[in-house]
N, C-alpha and C positions, 0 to 999 in steps of 0.2 A: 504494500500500500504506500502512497506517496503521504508524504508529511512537509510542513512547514515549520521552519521553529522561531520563537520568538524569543529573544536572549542570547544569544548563541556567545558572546564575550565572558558570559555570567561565572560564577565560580561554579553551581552545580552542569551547564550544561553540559562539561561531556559526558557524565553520567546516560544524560538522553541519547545522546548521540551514539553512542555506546549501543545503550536499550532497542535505540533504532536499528542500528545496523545487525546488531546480536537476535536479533528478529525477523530479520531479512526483508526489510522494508528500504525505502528509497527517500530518503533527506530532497527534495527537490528545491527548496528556497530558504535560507534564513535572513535572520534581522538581528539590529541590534546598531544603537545608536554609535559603538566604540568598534573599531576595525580588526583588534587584534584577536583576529579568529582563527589562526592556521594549524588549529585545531582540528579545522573539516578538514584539513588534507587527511587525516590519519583514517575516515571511512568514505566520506563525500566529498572528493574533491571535485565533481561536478556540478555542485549545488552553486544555483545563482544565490548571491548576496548583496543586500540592501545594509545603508546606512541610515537611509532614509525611509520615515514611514510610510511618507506618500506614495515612493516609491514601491516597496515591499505591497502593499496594497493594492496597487494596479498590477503587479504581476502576478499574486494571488488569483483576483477576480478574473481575470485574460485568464491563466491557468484553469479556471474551473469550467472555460468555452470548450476546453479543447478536450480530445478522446484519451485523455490520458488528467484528468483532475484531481485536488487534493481531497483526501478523506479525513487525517486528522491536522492540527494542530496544538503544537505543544508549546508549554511557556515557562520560561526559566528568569521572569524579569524580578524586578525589587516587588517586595511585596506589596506595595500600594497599588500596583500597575496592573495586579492580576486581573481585579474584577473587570475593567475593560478590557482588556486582552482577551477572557472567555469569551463576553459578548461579540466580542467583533468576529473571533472565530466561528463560534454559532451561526454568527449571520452571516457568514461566508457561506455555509453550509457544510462544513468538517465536524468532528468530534473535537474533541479537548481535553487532551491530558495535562494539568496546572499541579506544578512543585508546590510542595505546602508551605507557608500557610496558603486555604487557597483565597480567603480575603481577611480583612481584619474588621471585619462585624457579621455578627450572624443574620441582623436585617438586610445584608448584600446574598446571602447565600439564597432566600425568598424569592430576590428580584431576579437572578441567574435562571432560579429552577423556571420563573414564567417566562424567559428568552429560551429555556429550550422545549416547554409548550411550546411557544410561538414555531418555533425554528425545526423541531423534530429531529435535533439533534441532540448529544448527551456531553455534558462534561464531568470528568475522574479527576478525582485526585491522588495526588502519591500520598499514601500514607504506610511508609517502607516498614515501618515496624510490626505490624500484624503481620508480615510474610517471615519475618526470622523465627526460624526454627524453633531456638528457645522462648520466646515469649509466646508463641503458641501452645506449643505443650504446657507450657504456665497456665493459660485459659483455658486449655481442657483440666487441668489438673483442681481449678479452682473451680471451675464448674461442676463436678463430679466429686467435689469434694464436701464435707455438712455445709447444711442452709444456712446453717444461721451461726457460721465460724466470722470474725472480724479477725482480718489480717492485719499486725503493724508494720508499715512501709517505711522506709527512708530512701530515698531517691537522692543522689547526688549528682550533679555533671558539673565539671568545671571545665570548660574549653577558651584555652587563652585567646586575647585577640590584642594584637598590637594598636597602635595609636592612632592608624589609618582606619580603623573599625571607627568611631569617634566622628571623622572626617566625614566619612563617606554617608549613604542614605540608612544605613544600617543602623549608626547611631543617633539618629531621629525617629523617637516614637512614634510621631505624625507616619512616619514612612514603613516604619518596621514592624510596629506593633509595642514595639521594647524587648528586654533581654526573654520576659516569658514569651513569648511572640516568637519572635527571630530564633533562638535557637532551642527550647522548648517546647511547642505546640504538639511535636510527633511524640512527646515523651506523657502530656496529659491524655493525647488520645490512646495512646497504647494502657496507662491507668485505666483507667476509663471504660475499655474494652474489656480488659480481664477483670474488674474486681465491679464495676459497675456505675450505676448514674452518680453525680456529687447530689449531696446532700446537706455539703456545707462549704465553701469557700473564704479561707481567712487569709490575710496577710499580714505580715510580720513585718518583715523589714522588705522595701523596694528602692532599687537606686539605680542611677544610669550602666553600672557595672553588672549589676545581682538582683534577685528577687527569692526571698525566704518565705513559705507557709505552710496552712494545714488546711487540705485537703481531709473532709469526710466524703469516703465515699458508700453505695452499698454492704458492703464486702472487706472495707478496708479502712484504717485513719492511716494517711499520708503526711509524713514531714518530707517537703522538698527543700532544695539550697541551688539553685542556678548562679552559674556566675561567667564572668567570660575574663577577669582579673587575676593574671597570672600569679599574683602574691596570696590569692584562697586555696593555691593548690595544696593539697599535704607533702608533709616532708617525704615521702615517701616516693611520691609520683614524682618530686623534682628531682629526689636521685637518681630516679629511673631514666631522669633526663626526659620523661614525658609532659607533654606542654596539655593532653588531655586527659580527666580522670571523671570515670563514670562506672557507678555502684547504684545498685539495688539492691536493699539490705530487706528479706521480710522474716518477720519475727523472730531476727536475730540471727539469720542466716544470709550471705551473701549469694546473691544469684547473678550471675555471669552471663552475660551477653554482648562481652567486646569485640566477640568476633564474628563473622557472618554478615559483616554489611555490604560488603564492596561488588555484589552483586545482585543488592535487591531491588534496582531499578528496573535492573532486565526484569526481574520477576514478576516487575511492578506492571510493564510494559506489556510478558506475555497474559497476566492474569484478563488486562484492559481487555488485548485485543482478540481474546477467547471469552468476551462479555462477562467476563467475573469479578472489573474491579470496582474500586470502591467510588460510588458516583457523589458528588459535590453536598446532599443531604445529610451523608453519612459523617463529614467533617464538621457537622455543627457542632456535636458535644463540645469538643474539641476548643472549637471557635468562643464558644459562650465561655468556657473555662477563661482561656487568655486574654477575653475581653471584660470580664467580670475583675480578673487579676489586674488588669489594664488600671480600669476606672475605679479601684478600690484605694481606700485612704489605711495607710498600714496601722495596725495595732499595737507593733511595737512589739518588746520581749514578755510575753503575755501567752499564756496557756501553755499549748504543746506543741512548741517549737523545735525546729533543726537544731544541732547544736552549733551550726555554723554559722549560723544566723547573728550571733555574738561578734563573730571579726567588726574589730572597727573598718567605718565606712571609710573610703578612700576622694577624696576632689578629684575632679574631672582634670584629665589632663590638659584641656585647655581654658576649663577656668568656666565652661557654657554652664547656662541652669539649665537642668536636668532640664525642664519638661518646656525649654525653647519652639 
């Protein structure tokens, strides 16, 4: 099937590109406002590219004249950009497979599902977690396991990001969502999935670097600690000389899942195009969690908290107020 991609400069695209070609589909057009894409040489290097949207646009719709049209479109841009990117794709007449988050409010995911009424097409989401191995047999194990068990959770990720993260659209929450948003969303839906609906949303500590809280869920009470501030890492991970550390601890046992990502886009990509993946509806839990997280006024060191939730907070490295 021919495909279009929009992002294609982006940090995850060649993931898709990947997904694409490990599928054995055909890259016909991409986009992307930044040039340094010589990335496509490595599956499509006959892929026409665009700088410009006008431009990408008109080749698109000419494209969908001819005996050979697009069927999906995929979108690798900053997150603010997604929810018109679906749209416009739909209204192309392609599908749409959108990197998560796929918006940042759950009243855009409403407006999407009645542009693919309108349109009769579908838009998925990645949401790579529910495909690895071990957090699946997690959600069989929970499901099959007593009703009326409460599991304690401790979820950590700390994933460094240098001073250019700050600069760029990433470190505006208008644009990102913030640090639960941006690199946390896949880690509440995958909660979420296995242990069940929230039932209570608290926050603790929130800052341009981190965001600390407690999740009640179904199934589970959740202490998380996100951060992207290389100096939260434990002493241990820095020896390791690892700039990432990510632990799921439940009731008192570590559960392991650092390995098995680096191919669940393909995954992600065959489940779509064998009509089994996860369509745009299915990321609301998700969405409402990081937006609920978003718009909340923290509570402070209060109840049942992370334990890392305690590090003193850090100033921004160039001096912004957080919520510019």
């Amino acid at each position: 099937m021919n495909f279009a991609l929009i992002g294609a400069a982006g940090y995850i695209a060649p993931r898709h590109i990947k997904a694409i070609a490990d599928t054995g589909n055909n890259l016909v057009v991409a986009y992307d406002r930044f040039d340094s894409v010589g990335r496509l040489d490595s599956s499509f290097p006959e892929a026409s590219f665009f700088t410009e949207q006008e431009q990408f646009e008109r080749f698109c719709h000419n494209q969908m004249k001819t005996d050979s049209p697009l069927q999906w479109t995929s979108i690798c841009t900053p997150n603010y950009t997604h929810a018109p990117f679906i749209e416009s794709g739909l209204r192309l007449g392609t599908d749409v497979i959108c990197e998560k988050p796929i918006v940042l409010h759950a009243k855009t995911i409403d407006e999407l599902m009645k542009v693919e009424e309108e349109t009769g097409h579908k838009a998925y989401n990645i949401l790579q977690l529910r495909l690895h191995k071990a957090i699946a047999d997690l959600k069989k194990k929970i499901d099959e396991g007593p009703k009326d068990k409460i599991y304690d959770v401790d979820l950590t990720y700390i994933t460094s990001r240098g001073k250019w993260y700050y600069a760029s659209w990433k470190g505006d929450v208008h644009k990102s969502g913030g640090v639960a948003t941006n690199i946390g969303v896949h880690f509440y839906d995958m909660l979420q999935w296995v242990f069940g609906p929230v039932k209570k949303n608290i926050v603790n500590v929130m800052s341009f670097d981190r965001v600390a809280g407690y999740l009640e869920l179904e199934k589970a009470r959740v202490r998380y600690f996100l951060s992207i501030n290389a100096e939260n890492l434990p002493e241990n991970a820095v020896q390791g000389e690892k700039r990432t550390y990510r632990t799921l601890n439940i009731d008192g046992d570590e559960f392991e899942f650092s390995q098995g990502f680096t191919e669940l886009h393909t995954e992600s990509y065959k489940n779509i195009l064998n009509g089994n993946g996860f369509r745009i509806s299915e990321a609301r839990p998700c969405i409402e969690i990081v937006e609920q997280i978003r718009t909340s006024t923290p509570v402070g060191l209060v109840g049942d908290y992370h334990p890392l939730a305690k590090l003193p907070l850090s100033s921004h490295p160039f001096g912004w107020d957080e919520k510019r």
